[in-house]
Residue, then its C-alpha position, 0 to 999 in steps of 0.5 A: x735120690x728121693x722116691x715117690x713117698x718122699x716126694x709126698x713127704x716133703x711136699x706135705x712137710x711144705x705146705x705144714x710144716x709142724x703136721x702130725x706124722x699121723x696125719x702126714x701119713x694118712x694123707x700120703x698112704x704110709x703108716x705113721x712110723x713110715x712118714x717118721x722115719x723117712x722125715x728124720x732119713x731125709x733130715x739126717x741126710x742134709x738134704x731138708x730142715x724144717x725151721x721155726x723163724x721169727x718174722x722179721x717184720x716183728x723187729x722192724x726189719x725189711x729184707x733187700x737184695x745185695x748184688x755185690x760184684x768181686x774180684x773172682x779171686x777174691x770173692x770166697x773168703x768175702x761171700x763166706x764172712x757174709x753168709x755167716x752173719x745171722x741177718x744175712x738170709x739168703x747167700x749165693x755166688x753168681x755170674x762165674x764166680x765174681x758175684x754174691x747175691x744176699x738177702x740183708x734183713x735190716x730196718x726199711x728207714x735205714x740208709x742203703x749205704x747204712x744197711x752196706x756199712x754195717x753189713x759189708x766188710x771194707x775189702x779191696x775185692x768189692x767192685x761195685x755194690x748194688x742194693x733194692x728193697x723186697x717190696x712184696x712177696x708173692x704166692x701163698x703157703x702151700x701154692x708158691x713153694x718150689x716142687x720141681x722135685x716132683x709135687x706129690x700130693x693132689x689139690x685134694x690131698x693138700x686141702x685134706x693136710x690143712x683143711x680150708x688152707x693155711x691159717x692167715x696171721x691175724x696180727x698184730x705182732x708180737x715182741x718175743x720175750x726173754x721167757x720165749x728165748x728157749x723155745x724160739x732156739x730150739x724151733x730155729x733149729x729144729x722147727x718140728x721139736x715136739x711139745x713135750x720137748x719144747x716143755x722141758x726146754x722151757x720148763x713149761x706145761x705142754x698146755x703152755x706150750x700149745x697156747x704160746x706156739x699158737x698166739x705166735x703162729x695166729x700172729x703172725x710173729x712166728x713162722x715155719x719154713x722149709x730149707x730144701x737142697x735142690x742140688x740132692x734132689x737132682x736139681x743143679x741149675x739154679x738162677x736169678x732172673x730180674x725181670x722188668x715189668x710193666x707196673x699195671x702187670x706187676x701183680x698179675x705177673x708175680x702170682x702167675x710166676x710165682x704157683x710156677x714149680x721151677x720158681x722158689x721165690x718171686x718178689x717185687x724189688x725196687x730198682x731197675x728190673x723190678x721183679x726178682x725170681x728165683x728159679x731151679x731146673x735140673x740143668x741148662x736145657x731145662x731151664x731154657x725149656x722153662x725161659x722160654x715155654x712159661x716165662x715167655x707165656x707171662x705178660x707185661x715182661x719187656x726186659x730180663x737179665x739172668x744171674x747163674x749161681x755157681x755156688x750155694x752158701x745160705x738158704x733162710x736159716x741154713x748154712x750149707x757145709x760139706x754139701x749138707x744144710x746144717x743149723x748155723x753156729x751161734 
């Protein structure tokens, strides 16, 4: 189980990712060595990566929602196929087992069948399939991540790790080049590979380095997130809620629920229920008590429905293996 200072780590680690180890432990009251050896004790566990990720939005790319209804009996090898596949985000079985919900990243134009076909394995196990678009994400770097581990820096803290906050990309995006390939790799595996390593992998300069990392990041073409294993940080509860909401309140809804620290994730979907939010509590009571003390307070909700996870296969750029998140096989 993580202590105070690793929940200061990572809360700083959340709101800037690439941060000197310096400054991390300037601001949460360690030594430079202390915040650098217990980021790697952390990291070596399974329970946390840091990753560089290229926007999908650079290749033309949307996200949607997957809710795939299977047999139960038949649903592992089907959700384990899915989860393997690199434009395939998110992965979870739900509902007792018989459902998957995953994130497809796949071009906005396409055909919702289209994005299934090619996604999907022909399986005599697939039920029912649905399918919606991420429309809007909701909350800011730093403000809308899940901290139900316990935040561990102050308002003031985090503005003294980013300064006046993180840097909005400025655009427009830019198409990685074959000459990037390298050091997009190594930040995908590791989002917090330093310069001078990033210099040997690429055969560049560390100046080189520097100025490529930051026309990528200003851009908005290269972004940096963390992957968190709730379930070792005491959190074994997690769930989908899909809430209909009036459309004058969708925004106002989204943000509130989203600066939530039980929240990991809130969107606007197209569909039937038109906000999807992703929730982790420590268990059944905690969740009750969040369902029905904060979501309860949000206006503009007239309608939910709640999708329990019984087993987690993918975060953004992880796999879970053995109860460990670990970089995906090429």
């Amino acid at each position: 189980m993580i202590d105070a200072v690793d929940r200061k780590i990572l809360h700083a680690l959340q709101c800037a990712p690439r941060a000197p180890f310096r400054r991390i432990g300037e601001v949460t009251g360690v030594s430079e060595q202390t915040a650098a050896r217990r980021y790697h004790a952390l990291r070596r566990s399974g329970v946390m990566r840091v990753v560089g990720l290229v926007a999908p939005a650079v290749h033309g790319q949307a996200q949607w929602v997957a809710r795939i209804r299977s047999r139960p009996d038949r649903v592992g090898p089907l959700a384990d196929s899915l989860a393997k596949r690199p434009d395939i985000a998110y992965a979870n079985l739900a509902s007792g087992g018989s459902e998957i919900i995953c994130v497809i990243r796949s071009p906005v134009e396409a055909e919702r069948d289209d994005v299934l076909l090619r996604q999907l394995p022909r399986s005599a196990s697939v039920l029912d399939v649905g399918i919606d678009l991420v429309l809007h994400t909701f909350g800011e770097t730093g403000t809308s991540e899940w901290t139900g581990y316990g935040a561990g820096l102050t308002p003031d803290q985090v503005r003294q790790l980013t300064g006046d906050g993180p840097p909005v990309p400025t655009g427009p995006l830019q198409t990685p080049t074959d000459e990037d390939a390298p050091l997009l790799a190594a930040l995908a595996e590791d989002g917090r590979t330093t310069h001078t390593r990033l210099a040997e992998l690429t055969g560049w300069s560390n100046a080189r380095v520097a100025r490529r990392l930051e026309a990528l990041e200003t851009s908005g073409t290269l972004v940096h997130d963390v992957d968190l294993l709730p379930e070792r940080l005491g959190h074994a509860l997690n769930a989908t809620l899909w809430l209909r909401v009036a459309p004058a309140r969708i925004e106002q809804a989204g943000e509130e629920l989203a600066r939530h620290a039980e929240v990991a994730f809130c969107g606007a979907v197209s569909g039937r229920h038109n906000l999807m939010v992703t929730v982790i509590c420590r268990d059944a009571e905690d969740f009750y008590r969040y369902l029905t003390t904060r979501v309860a307070t949000v206006d503009g909700i007239d309608a939910y429905e709640v999708s329990i996870r019984v087993r987690r296969l993918k975060q953004a750029a992880s796999l879970i293996f053995h109860g460990r998140l670990v970089h995906p096989a090429p």
